[in-house]
N, C-alpha and C positions, 0 to 999 in steps of 0.2 A: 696146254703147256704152261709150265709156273717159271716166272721170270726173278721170283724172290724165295727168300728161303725164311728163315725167323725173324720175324719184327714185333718191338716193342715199342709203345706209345704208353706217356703220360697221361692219365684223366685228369684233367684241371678237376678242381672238388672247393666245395666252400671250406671254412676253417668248422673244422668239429670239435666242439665242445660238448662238455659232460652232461650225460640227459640227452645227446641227440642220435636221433634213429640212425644208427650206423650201416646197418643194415639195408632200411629203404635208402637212405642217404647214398649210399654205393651206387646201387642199383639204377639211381637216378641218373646219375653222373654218367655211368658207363650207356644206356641207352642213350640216352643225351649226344653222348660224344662219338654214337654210334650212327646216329640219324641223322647228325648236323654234320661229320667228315666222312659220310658214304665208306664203311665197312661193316661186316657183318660180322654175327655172333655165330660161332661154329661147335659142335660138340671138338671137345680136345683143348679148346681153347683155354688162355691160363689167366689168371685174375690175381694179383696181386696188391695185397692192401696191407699200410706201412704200420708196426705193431704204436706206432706214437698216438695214431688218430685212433685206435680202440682202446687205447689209457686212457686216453682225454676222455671219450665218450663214455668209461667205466667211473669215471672219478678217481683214478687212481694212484694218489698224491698221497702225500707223507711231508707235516712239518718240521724242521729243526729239533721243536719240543718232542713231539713224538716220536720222532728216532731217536733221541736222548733217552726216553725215557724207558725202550725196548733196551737200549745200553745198558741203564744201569741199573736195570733189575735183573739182568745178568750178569754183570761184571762189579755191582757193586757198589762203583763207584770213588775209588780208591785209586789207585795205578791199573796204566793198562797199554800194550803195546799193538800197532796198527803194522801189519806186517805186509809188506810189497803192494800197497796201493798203487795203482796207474795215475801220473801223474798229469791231469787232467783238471780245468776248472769245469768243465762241463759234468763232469762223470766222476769226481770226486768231491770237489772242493766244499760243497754244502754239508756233503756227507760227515767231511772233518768236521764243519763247524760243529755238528750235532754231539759226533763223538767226544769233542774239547769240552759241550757243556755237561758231558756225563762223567766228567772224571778229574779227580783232583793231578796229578801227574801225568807225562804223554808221551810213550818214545814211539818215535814215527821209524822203520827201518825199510828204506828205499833199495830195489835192485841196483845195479848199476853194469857196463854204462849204460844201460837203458832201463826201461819199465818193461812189462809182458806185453803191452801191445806196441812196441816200437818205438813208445818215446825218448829219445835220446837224454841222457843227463849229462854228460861228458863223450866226448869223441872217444872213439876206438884206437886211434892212430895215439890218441893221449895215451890212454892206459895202458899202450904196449910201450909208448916212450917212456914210462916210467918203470916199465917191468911188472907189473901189477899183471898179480892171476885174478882172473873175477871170481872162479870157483875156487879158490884158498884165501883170498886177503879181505878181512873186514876192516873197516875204521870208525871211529864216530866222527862229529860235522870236523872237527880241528883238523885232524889227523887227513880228513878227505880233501879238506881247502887248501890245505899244507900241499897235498900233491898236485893235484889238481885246478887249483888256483881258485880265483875269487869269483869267477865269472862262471854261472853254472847255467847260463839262461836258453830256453830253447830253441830251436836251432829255426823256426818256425812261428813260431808265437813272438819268441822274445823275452818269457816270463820264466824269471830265476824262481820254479818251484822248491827248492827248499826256503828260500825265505818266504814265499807265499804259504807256504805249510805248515810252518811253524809262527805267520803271524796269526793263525786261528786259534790258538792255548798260549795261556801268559808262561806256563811251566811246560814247555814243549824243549826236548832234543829227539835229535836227528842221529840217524845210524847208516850205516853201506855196507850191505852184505849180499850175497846172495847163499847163504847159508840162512835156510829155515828157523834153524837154531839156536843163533848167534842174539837173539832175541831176549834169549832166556837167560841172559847174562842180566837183565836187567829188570825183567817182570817174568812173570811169571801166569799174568793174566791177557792171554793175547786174541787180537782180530785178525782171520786171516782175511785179506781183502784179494787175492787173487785171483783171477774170473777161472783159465779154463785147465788151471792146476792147483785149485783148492783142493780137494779129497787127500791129495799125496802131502799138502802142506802141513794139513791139518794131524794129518796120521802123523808126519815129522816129529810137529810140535807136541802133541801128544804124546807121543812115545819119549821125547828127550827128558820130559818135566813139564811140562807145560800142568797149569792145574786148571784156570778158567778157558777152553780154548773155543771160540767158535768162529764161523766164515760170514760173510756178507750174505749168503743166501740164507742162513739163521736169524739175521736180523729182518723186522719187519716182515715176518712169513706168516703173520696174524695180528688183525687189527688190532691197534693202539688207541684207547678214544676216538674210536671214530675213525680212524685214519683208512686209505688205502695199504691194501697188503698183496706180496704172493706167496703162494705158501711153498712153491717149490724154486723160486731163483731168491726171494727177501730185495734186498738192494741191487742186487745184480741186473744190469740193464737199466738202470736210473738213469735219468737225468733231469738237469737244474731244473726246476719250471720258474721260482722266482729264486731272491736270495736269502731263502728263507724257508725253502720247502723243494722235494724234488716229484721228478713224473716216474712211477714204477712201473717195472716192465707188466704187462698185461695179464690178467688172469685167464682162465678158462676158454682159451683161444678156440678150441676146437669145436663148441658149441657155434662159436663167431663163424666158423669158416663153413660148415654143415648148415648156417640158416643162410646165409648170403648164397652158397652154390641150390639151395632150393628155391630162392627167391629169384633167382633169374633162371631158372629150369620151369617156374609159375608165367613167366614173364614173354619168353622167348622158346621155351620148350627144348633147350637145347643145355645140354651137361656142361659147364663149365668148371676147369680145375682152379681152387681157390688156396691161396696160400697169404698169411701172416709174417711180414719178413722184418727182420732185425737189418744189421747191420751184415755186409757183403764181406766174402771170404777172399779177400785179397792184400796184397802187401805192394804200399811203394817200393817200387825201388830204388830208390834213390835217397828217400827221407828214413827209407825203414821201419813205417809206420805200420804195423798191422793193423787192419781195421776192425775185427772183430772184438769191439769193447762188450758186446751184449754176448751172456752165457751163450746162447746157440745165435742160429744164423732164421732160421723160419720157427717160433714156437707153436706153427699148428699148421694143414695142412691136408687138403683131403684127399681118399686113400689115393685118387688116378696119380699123386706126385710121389706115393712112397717106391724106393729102390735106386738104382744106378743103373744110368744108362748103359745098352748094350752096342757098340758102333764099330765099323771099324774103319780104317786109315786108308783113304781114297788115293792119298800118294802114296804109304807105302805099295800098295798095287800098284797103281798106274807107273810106278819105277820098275818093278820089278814082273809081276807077274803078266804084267800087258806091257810092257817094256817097248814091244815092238811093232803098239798099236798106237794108233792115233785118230781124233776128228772124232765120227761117228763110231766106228767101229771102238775106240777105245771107251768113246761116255758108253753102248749097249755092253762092256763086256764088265763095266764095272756094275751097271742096273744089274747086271744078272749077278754079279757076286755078292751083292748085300741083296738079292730076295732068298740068296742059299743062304745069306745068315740070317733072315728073319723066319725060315721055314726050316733054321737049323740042318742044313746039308753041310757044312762045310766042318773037315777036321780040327781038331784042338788044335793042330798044329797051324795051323791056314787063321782060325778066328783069334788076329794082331787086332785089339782094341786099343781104345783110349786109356788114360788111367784113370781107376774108379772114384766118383764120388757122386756122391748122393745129388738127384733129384734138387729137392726141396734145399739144397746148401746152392748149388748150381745158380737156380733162379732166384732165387733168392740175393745174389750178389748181384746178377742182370738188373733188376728190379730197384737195386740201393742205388748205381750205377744210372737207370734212367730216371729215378726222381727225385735223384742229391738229397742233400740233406738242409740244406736253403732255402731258395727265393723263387724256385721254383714252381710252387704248386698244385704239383700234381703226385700227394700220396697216393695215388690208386697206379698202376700197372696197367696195360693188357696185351697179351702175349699171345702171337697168333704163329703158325708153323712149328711150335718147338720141338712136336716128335714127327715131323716131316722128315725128309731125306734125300738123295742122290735120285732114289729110287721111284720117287713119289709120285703122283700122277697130280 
C-alpha cells in the first residue's frame, strides 16, 4: 500500500566549475544522498540537473569585448536599435553594456506597461487612467515621463530601469512602443532582443524596412576569440557571471543527459529519466512576472520524458459518475476507471483529461521550484513517483 504519491528532493552538490566531471560529479551526489537519507534508485525515476552547472562545467562564458565584437561585425558599428529587451540586470544589463561598446548611437525601445516576461514598467491602472492603448500609442522618454511621471522604478527591485539603461551609452535614448516597427523611425539597423517571440519580430522588422536585422540567438551562436558560444539560442538564456562577462545557455545538452542516465544505469542498473532544466513555466500572480526568461523551459532530455501526460480528473468522476459512492467502494471504482484508461477501454466521450502540456515543461518547473535559484544548493533534483497514479500499486 503507498502512502505518498510524487516527491521531489534536492541533491546538495559541490559548486561546479569549468573542467569538472559533471557527469561523475552528479552521479556521486545522487548515490551519496541515496545512501546517507535511506531511498532508493527505481527504474522510472527522474533526475534533474540545473542547465547553470553544465555552463559552468562547459566554460561557457562570453566577455563584454567579445559580444561587442560579434555586434559590430554585424551591425557595423554605426547606429543601431535594441528592440523589447526584458528589463532585467541579471539577464540583460551586461549584455547592453556590450552592445553600447559596439556602436556609436543607441535607441533602446522598451514594451510597456511591462516587458515579455512580466516585468512591470508602469502600472496598468496608470495607463488606463490616462487613456493610453498600449497596442496603438508609442512615445519617446519625454513624451512617456510627461504621462506617466517621473518615477518609473520597479515595483520589486526598486530600480528605475530606463535610467539604469541608458546609463550604459553616453548617446543612448529611450522609446515605448509595442509596435515592432515604430523602431524604424529611427534606425534602421535593429536587435531583436525578445526571448519567445523573436521569429514574428524579426519577420516584422524585416518586412517594414528593416536593413540590418538580427535576434539575441544570432549573436554569440559561434565562438568569438575564444569565447563560449550556442549556436542555436546565441544570448538567449544568459546570465551575468561577472560585470564584465555573462554565463551562456548550455551547448549540446543532450549528449549530457544520454552520459549521465548511462552512468547510473553502470552504477545501479536501473534506467533513470534525466532532464536539463532552465527556468519553470509559471507566473506570479500577483507581481505578474513570468518566469520563463530562458528560450525553452528543459533544453535536453531523454526520450522516457518526451510527450504529454495522459490523466484523467479523479473529481470530475467521483462527482459525477460515482456520485453515489463512497469510502472503499468509491476509491476501487475510480482504480478501475483509470486502468480502462491505461488499457484504453474508455470512450472519447468518458476520457475528461487534464489540459495538455508537455512532460519535460511540467518537470522541469517542479525541479526550478525545488532548487530555487539561491542559497539553496541543491542544483541536482530527484524525482520519484511522477508517472504513479490513483491506480498504482
Amino acid at each position: 500500500m503507498r502512502y505518498t504519491g510524487v516527491n521531489a528532493r534536492g541533491i546538495i552538490s559541490p559548486i561546479f566549475k569549468q573542467g569538472d566531471d559533471l557527469v561523475g560529479g552528479v552521479c556521486d551526489c545522487l548515490l551519496r544522498a541515496a545512501r546517507n537519507e535511506g531511498f532508493d534508485i527505481q527504474n522510472g525515476d527522474i533526475l534533474g540537473v540545473t542547465e547553470s552547472v553544465v555552463a559552468r562545467t562547459q566554460g561557457n562564458y562570453a566577455s563584454c569585448g567579445q559580444i561587442a565584437a560579434d555586434i559590430r561585425a554585424k551591425f557595423g558599428g554605426g547606429d543601431m536599435g535594441v528592440l523589447f529587451p526584458i528589463t532585467s540586470r541579471n539577464r540583460f544589463a551586461v549584455i547592453l553594456k556590450a552592445i553600447a561598446m559596439a556602436c556609436e548611437k543607441l535607441y533602446i525601445q522598451l514594451s510597456y506597461p511591462s516587458d515579455e516576461v512580466g516585468n512591470a514598467l508602469v502600472p496598468l491602472e496608470l495607463v488606463d487612467a490616462n487613456g493610453v492603448s498600449p497596442h496603438a500609442d508609442s512615445f519617446d522618454e519625454n513624451g512617456f515621463r510627461e504621462l506617466f511621471g517621473g518615477d518609473t522604478s520597479h515595483p520589486f527591485t526598486g530600480v528605475d530601469y530606463i535610467e539604469l539603461y541608458k546609463s550604459y551609452g553616453k548617446n543612448t535614448e529611450l522609446l515605448f512602443s509595442n509596435d515592432p516597427a515604430y523602431i524604424l523611425n529611427y534606425t534602421k539597423n535593429v536587435l531583436c532582443c525578445d526571448i519567445h517571440t523573436r521569429a514574428r519580430t524579426k519577420r516584422i522588422v524585416r518586412g517594414r524596412g528593416g536593413v540590418n536585422v538580427y535576434g539575441l540567438d544570432d549573436i554569440m551562436a559561434a565562438s568569438v576569440d575564444g569565447s563560449g558560444y550556442n549556436p542555436e539560442f546565441g544570448l538567449l538564456g544568459s546570465n551575468a557571471a561577472t560585470e564584465d562577462s555573462v554565463k551562456l545557455f548550455p551547448r549540446n545538452c543532450g549528449a549530457v543527459v544520454d552520459k549521465i542516465q548511462k552512468a547510473i544505469k553502470d552504477k545501479t542498473g536501473k534506467t533513470v529519466e534525466v532532464l536539463i532544466y532552465g527556468d519553470g513555466c509559471f507566473k506570479d500572480p500577483i507581481g505578474g512576472i513570468w518566469e520563463l526568461a530562458d528560450p525553452v523551459s528543459a533544453p535536453a532530455y531523454t526520450s522516457g520524458l518526451g510527450g504529454t501526460p495522459s490523466e484523467l480528473k479523479i473529481k470530475y468522476y467521483a462527482d459525477n459518475d460515482f456520485g453515489a459512492l463512497e469510502g472503499a467502494a468509491l476509491e476501487d471504482a475510480l482504480r478501475e476507471r483509470i486502468r480502462c484508461k491505461g488499457a484504453r477501454l474508455l470512450g472519447e466521450a468518458e476520457a475528461l483529461g487534464t489540459t495538455p502540456r508537455r512532460y519535460a515543461d511540467l518537470l522541469a518547473s517542479l525541479c526550478d521550484l525545488v532548487s530555487g535559484s539561491g542559497d539553496k544548493g541543491t542544483p541536482i533534483v530527484y524525482i520519484k513517483g511522477y508517472f504513479s497514479n490513483f491506480a498504482s500499486e
